[in-house]
C-alpha positions as CSV (number, residue, x, y, z in Angstrom):
1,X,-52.2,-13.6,-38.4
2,X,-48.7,-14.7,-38.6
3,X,-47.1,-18.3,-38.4
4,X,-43.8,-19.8,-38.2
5,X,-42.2,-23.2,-37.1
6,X,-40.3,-23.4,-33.3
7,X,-37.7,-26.1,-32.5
8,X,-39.1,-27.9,-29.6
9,X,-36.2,-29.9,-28.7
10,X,-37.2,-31.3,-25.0
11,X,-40.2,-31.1,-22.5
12,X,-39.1,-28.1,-20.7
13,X,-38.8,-25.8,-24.1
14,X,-42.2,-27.0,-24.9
15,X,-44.2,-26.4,-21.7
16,X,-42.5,-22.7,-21.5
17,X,-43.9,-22.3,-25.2
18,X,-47.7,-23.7,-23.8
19,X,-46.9,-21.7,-20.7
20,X,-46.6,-18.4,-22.6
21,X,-49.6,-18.9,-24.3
22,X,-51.6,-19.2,-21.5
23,X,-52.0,-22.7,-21.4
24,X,-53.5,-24.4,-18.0
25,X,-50.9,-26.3,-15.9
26,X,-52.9,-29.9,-16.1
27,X,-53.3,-29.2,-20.4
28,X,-49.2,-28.2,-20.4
29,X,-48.4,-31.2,-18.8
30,X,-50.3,-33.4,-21.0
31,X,-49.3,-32.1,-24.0
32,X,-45.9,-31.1,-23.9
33,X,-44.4,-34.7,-24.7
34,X,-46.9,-34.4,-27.8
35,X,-44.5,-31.2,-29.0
36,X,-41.0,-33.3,-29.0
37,X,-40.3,-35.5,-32.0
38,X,-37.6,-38.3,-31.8
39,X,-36.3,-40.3,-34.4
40,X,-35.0,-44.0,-33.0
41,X,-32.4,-46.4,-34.9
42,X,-32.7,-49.9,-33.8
43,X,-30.5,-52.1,-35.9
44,X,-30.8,-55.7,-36.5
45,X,-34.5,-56.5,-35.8
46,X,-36.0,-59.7,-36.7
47,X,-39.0,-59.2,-39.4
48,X,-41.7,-60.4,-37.1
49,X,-41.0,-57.8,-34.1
50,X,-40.2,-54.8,-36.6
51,X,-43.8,-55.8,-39.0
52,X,-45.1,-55.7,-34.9
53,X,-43.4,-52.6,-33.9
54,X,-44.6,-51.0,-37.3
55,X,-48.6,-51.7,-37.0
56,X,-48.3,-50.9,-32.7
57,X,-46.9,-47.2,-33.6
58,X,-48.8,-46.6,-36.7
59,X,-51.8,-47.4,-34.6
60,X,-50.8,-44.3,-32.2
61,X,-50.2,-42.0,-35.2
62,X,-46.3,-42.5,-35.2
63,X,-44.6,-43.7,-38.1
64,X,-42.1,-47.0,-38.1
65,X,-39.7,-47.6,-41.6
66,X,-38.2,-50.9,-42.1
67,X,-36.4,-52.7,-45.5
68,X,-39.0,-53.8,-47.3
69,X,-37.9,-57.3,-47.7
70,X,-39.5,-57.0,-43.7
71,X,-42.7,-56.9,-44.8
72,X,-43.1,-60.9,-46.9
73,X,-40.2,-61.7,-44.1
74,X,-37.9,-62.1,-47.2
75,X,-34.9,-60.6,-44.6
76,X,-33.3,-62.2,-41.9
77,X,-33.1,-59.1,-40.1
78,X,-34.2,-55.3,-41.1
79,X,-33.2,-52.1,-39.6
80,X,-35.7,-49.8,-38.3
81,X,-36.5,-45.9,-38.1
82,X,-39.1,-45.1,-35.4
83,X,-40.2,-41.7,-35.8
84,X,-42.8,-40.1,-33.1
85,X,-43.3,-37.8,-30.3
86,X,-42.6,-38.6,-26.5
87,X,-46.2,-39.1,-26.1
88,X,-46.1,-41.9,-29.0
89,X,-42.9,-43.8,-27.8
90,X,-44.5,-43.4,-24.0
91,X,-48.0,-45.5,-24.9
92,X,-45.5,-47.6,-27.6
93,X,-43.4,-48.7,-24.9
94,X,-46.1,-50.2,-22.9
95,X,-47.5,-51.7,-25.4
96,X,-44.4,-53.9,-26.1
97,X,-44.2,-55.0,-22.6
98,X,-47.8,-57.1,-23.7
99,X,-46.2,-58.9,-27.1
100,X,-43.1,-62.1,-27.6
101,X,-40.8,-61.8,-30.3
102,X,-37.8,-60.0,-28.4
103,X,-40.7,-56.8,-27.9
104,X,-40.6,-56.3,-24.1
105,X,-36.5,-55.8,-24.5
106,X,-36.7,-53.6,-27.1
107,X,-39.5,-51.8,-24.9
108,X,-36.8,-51.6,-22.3
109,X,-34.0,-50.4,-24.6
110,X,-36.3,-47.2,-25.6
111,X,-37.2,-46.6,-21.8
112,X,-33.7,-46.3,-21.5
113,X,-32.7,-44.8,-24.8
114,X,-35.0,-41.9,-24.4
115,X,-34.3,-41.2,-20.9
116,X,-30.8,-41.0,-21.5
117,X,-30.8,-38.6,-24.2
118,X,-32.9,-36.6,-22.2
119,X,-30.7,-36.5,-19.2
120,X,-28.7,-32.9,-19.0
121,X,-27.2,-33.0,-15.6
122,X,-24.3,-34.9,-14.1
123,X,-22.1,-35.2,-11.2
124,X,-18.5,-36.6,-11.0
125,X,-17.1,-36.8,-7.5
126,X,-12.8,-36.6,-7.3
127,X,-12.3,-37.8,-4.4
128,X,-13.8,-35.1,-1.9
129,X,-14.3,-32.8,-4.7
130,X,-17.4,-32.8,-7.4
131,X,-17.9,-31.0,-10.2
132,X,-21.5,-30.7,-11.8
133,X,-21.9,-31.1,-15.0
134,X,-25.1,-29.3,-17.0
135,X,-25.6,-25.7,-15.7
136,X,-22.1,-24.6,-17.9
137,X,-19.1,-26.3,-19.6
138,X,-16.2,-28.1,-17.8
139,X,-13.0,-26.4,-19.2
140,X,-10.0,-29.0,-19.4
141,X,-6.9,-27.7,-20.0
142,X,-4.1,-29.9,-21.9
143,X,-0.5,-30.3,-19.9
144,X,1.8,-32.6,-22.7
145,X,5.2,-32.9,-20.5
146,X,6.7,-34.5,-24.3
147,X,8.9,-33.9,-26.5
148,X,6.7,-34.7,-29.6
149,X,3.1,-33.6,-29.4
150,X,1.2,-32.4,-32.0
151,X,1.1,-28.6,-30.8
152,X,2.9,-28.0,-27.4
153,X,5.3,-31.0,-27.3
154,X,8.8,-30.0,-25.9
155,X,7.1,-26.7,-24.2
156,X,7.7,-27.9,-21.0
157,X,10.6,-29.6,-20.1
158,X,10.8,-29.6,-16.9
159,X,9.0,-30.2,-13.6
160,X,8.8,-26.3,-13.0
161,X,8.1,-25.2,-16.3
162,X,5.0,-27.5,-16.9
163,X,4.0,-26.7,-13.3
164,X,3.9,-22.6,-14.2
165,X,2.0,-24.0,-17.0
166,X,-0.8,-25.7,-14.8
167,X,-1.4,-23.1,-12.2
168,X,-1.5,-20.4,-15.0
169,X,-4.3,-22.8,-16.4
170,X,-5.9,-22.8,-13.5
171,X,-5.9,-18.7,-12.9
172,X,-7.3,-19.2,-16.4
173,X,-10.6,-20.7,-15.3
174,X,-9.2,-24.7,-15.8
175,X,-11.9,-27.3,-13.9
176,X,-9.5,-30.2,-14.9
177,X,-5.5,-30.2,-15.8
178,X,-5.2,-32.9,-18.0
179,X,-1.5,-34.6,-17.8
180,X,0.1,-36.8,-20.7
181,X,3.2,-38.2,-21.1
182,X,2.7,-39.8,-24.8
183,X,2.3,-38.3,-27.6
184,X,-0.6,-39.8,-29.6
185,X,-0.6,-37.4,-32.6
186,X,-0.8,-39.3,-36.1
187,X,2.2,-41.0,-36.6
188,X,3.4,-41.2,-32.6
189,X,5.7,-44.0,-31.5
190,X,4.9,-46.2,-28.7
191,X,6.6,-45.2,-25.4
192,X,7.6,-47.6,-21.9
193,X,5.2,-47.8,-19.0
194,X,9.1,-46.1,-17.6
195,X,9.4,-43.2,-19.6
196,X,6.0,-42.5,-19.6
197,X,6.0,-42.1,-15.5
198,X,9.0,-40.5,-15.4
199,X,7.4,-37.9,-17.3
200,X,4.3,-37.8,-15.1
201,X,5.1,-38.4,-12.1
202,X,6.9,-35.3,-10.8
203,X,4.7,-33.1,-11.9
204,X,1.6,-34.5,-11.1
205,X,3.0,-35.0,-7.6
206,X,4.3,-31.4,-7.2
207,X,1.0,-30.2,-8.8
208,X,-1.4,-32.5,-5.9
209,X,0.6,-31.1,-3.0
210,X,0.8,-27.5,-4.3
211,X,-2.5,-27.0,-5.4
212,X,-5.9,-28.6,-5.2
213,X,-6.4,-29.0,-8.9
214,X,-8.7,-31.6,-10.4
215,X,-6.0,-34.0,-11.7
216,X,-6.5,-36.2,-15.1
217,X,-3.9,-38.4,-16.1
218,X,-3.9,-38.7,-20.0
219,X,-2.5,-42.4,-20.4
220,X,-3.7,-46.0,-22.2
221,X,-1.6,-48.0,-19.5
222,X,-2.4,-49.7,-16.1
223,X,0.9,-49.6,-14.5
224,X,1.0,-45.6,-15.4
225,X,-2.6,-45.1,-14.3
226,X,-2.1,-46.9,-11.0
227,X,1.0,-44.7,-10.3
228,X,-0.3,-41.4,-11.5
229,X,-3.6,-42.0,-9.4
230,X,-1.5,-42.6,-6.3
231,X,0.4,-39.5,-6.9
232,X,-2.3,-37.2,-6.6
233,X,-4.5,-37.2,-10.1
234,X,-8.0,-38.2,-9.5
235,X,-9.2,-39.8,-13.1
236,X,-8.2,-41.2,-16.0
237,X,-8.6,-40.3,-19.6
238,X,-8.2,-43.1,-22.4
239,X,-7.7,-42.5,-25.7
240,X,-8.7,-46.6,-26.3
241,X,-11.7,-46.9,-24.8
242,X,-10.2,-49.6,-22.6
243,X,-9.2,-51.6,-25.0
244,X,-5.0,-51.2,-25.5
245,X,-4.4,-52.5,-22.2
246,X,-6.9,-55.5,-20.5
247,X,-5.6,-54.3,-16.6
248,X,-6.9,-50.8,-17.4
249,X,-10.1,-51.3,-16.2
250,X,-9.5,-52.8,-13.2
251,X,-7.3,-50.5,-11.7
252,X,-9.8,-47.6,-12.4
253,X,-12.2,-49.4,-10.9
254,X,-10.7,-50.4,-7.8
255,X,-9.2,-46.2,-7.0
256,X,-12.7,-45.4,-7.8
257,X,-12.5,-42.3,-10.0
258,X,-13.9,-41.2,-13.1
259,X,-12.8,-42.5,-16.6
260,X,-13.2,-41.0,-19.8
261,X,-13.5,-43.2,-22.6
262,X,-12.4,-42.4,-26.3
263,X,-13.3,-43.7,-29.7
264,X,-10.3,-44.4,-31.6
265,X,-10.1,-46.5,-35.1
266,X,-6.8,-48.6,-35.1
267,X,-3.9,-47.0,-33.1
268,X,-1.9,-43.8,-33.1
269,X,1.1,-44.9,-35.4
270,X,-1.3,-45.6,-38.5
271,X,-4.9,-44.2,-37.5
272,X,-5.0,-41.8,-40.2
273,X,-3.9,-44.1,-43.1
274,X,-7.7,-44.1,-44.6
275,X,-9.8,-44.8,-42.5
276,X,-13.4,-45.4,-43.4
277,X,-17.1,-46.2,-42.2
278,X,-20.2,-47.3,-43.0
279,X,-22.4,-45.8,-40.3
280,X,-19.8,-43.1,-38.7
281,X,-22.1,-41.9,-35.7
282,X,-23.4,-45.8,-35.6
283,X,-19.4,-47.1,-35.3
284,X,-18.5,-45.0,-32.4
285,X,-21.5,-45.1,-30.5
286,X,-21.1,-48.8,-31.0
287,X,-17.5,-48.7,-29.9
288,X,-18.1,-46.4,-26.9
289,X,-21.4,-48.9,-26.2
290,X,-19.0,-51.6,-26.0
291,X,-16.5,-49.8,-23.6
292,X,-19.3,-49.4,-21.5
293,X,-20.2,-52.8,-20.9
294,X,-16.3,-53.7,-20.5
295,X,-16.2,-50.7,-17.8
296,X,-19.6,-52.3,-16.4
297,X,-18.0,-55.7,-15.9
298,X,-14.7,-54.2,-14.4
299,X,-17.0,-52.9,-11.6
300,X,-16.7,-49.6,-13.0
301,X,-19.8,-47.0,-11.9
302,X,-21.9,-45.9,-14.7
303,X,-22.2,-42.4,-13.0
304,X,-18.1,-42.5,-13.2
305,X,-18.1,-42.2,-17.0
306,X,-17.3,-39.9,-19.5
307,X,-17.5,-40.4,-23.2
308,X,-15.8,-38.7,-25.8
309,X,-16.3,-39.2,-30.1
310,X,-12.5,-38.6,-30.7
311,X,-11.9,-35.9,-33.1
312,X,-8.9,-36.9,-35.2
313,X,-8.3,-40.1,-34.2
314,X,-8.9,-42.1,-37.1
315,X,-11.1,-40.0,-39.1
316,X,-11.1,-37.7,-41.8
317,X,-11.6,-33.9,-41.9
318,X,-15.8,-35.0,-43.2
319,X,-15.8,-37.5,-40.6
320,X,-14.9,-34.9,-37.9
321,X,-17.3,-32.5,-39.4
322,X,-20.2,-35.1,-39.4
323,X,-19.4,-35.7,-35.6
324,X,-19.8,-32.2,-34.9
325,X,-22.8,-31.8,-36.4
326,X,-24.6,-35.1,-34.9
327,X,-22.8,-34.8,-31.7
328,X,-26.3,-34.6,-29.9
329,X,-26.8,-38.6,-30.7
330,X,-24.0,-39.6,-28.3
331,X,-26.2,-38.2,-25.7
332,X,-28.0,-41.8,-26.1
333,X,-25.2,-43.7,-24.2
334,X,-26.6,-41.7,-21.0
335,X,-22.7,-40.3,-20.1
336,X,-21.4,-37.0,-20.5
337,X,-19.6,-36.0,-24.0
338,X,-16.1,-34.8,-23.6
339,X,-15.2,-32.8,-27.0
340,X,-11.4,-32.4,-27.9
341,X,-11.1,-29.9,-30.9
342,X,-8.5,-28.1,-29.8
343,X,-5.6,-27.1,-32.9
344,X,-6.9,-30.0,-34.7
345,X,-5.3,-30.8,-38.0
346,X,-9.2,-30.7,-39.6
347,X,-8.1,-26.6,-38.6
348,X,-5.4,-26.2,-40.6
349,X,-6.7,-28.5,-43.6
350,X,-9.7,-26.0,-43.6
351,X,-8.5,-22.8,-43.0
352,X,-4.9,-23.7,-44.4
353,X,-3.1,-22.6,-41.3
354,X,0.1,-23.2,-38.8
355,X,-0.7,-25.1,-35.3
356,X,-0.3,-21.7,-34.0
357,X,-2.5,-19.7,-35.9
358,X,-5.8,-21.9,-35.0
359,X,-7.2,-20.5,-32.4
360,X,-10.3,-18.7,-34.1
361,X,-10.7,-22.2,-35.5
362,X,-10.4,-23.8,-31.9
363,X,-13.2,-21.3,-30.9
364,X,-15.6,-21.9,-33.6
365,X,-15.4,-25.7,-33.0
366,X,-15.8,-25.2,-28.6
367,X,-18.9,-23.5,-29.5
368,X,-19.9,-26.0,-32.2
369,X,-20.0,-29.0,-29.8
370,X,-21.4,-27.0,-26.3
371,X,-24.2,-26.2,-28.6
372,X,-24.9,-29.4,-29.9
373,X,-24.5,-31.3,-26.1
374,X,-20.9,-31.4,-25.1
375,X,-20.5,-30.9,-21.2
376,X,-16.6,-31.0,-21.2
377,X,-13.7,-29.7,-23.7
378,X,-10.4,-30.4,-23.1
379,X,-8.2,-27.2,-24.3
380,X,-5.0,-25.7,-24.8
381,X,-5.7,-22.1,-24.8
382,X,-7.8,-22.2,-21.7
383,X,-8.3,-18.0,-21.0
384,X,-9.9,-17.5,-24.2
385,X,-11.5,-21.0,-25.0
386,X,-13.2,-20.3,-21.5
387,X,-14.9,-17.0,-22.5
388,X,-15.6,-18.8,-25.6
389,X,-17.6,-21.6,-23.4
390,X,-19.3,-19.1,-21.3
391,X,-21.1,-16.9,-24.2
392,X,-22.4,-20.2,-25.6
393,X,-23.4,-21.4,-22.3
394,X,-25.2,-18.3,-22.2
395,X,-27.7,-18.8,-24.8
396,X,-27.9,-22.8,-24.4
397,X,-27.6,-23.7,-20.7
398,X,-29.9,-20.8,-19.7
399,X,-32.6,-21.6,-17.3
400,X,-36.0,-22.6,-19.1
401,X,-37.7,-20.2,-18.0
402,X,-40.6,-19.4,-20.1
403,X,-38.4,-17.6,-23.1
404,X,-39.7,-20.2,-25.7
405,X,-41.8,-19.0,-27.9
C-alpha cells in the first residue's frame, strides 16, 4: 500500500481525482465539495450569532473558533474562524436563513464569499473589443512618457519614441499598453491635470489611430481620465482606489470602461515612511471592499472591475512578500487581481541589485502571483515576462482534465 496527502483546492481538481479512481458520476458529484476545505474570517460578530454559528457548524462536523469572552457574552463583538468543507458551508448556509440575530446576512455574505473565490473566469469588454480573463494571463505592458519614474522615466521623450516603444510591446505579446504621465514612485511630486495631458495625450492619440491596441490610461484624475478616454484609451487604472479625486468615479462610469482599482496606504510623496498594519491581507481587502461599494454607487459595473493589492505602495519589503504569498484571498472580492511586481524596489533590497539588473527577480515574482490567482500583470519587459506567464500558465490554467491524482 502506499499513502500520501493531495491538495484539493476546488470542485473540479477533486472530482478528476474521484474520476480517476473510478468513482460513479452521481457519487463524484456528491462528494467532491466534501474534498475542498475553506477557512472563512468574519470580523465583528455579535456573541449571540457567533455562539449560534458555532453549535449550527459543529453540528455538521465543521469547526467555528471565536474569542472566548464569546462564549459568557463577556465581548461586545468576537471575530470568527469558520473552518469546513463546501459540503459543510453548503447545509450551514441554509441553516442560517431559519435563525435572527443578523444570521440570514451572514448566510448571504458566505453564498457570496464562496462563490466569488471560486469564480476563475472573466470578461472585460473595451469598447468592441473583449479580452477573457481565466484560460492564461493578461500581459500589460508599462508606457511612463516622464521624466522621473522609478525605472524608465525620461526613456521616452517624445511622441515617436514612446510610440516605437508601444508597438514594439505589442509585437512582444502586450494585451494592454498601460500609459502614465506621473510618476508615483516613493517620493514623487504632485503634477497639474495640464502637464499630465500634455504628456498623454499625443501619444495615446497617435497610438488609437495607428493601431488597435487595448489602451489604459494610468492616472488618479477626472479631468485627465475624461481626456485620455476620449482620445482613444479604453480604461482606467488608479493607483487610489477612487479615492484622490471624488469626480473619478463618475467619469468612468459614464465612458463605460473598465477600472482597476489599487490599494495604496497614504500618498506617493510619503507612502513609504513606515507604514504598518495590523491585519495586512484584512486592510487591503478592506480598502479595495470599500472602493467597490464607492464604484457600485457611481454606477460603475461590477463586471467592469479589476482589483489590484499594490506592491510597493505603502508597504514594506515583508509586507509585499506576505501579499504574494496570500494573494489567493483577494479572490474573495469576486474581481480579477492585477499584480504589479515589475523592478520593484522589494528586488533590489533582496537580491541587492540596480533597477536594471532585476529582471530574474521580475520573473520569479510574475510566476509567484499567476500561481497563486493573478489574471493580469502589468510589465515592463513584456517579451520575456510573457514567456515567463505562459510556462506557469501551463501547469496552473491547464484544463482539469482528469490529471489529479
Amino acid at each position: 500500500m502506499r499513502a500520501r496527502v493531495i491538495d484539493m483546492s476546488d470542485t473540479s481538481e477533486a472530482k478528476a481525482a474521484l474520476k480517476k479512481i473510478g468513482s460513479d458520476n452521481a457519487g463524484i458529484e456528491l462528494m467532491a465539495p466534501k474534498a475542498v476545505f475553506r477557512t472563512v474570517k468574519l470580523s465583528r460578530v455579535k456573541p449571540i450569532a457567533a455562539n449560534i454559528l458555532k453549535q449550527e457548524m459543529l453540528s455538521l462536523g465543521g469547526e467555528v473558533a471565536t474569542t472566548y469572552g464569546a462564549i459568557n457574552q463577556s465581548v461586545a463583538e468576537t471575530d470568527v474562524l469558520i473552518l469546513g468543507t463546501l459540503k459543510q458551508y453548503g447545509l450551514l448556509i441554509e441553516k442560517l436563513k431559519l435563525h435572527q440575530f443578523g444570521l440570514p446576512q451572514i448566510s448571504q455574505t458566505l453564498d457570496q464569499l464562496l462563490s466569488n473565490y471560486d469564480q476563475s473566469v472573466f470578461k472585460l469588454a473595451f469598447g468592441k473589443r473583449t479580452l477573457g480573463l481565466g484560460s492564461r494571463t493578461i500581459i500589460m505592458g508599462i508606457l511612463n512618457v516622464t521624466p522621473d519614474s522609478f525605472s524608465d522615466g525620461g526613456s521616452y521623450p517624445d511622441v515617436q519614441t514612446a510610440l516605437a516603444r508601444a508597438k514594439a510591446m505589442l509585437e512582444e505579446g502586450a494585451d494592454i499598453i498601460d500609459i502614465g504621465g506621473e510618476s508615483t514612485r516613493p517620493g514623487a511630486a504632485a503634477v497639474s491635470a495640464e502637464e499630465e495631458l500634455a504628456r498623454v495625450l499625443p501619444v495615446i492619440e497617435k497610438l488609437s489611430q495607428e493601431t488597435g491596441a487595448i489602451i489604459s490610461i494610468d492616472t488618479t484624475k477626472a479631468r485627465v481620465a475624461r481626456e485620455a478616454l476620449a482620445a482613444g484609451a479604453q480604461m482606467v487604472n488608479d493607483i487610489s482606489g477612487l479615492r484622490f479625486d471624488p469626480d473619478l468615479p463618475q467619469v468612468v462610469a459614464k465612458a463605460g470602461v473598465p477600472v482597476c482599482l489599487m490599494h495604496i496606504k497614504g500618498i506617493p510623496r510619503s507612502m513609504q515612511a513606515q507604514p504598518a498594519y495590523v491585519d495586512l491581507l484584512g486592510e487591503v481587502i478592506d480598502y479595495l471592499s470599500e472602493g467597490l461599494a464607492i464604484a457600485q454607487k457611481a454606477g460603475i459595473l461590477h463586471d467592469k472591475i479589476i482589483v489590484d493589492p499594490g506592491i510597493g505602495f505603502g508597504k514594506t519589503v515583508d509586507h509585499n512578500l506576505e501579499i504574494f504569498q496570500r494573494l489567493r484571498e483577494l479572490k474573495s472580492l469576486g474581481c480579477p487581481i492585477l499584480v504589479g511586481p515589475s523592478r520593484k524596489s522589494l528586488i533590489g533590497q533582496i537580491l541587492d541589485l540596480s533597477v536594471a539588473q532585476r529582471l530574474e527577480g521580475t520573473a520569479a515574482l510574475v510566476a509567484a502571483a499567476i500561481y497563486a490567482g493573478a489574471d493580469l500583470v502589468r510589465v515592463h519587459d513584456v517579451k520575456e515576462m510573457k514567456r515567463v506567464a505562459m510556462m506557469v500558465d501551463a501547469i496552473v490554467r491547464r484544463e482539469k482534465n482528469g490529471e489529479a491524482g
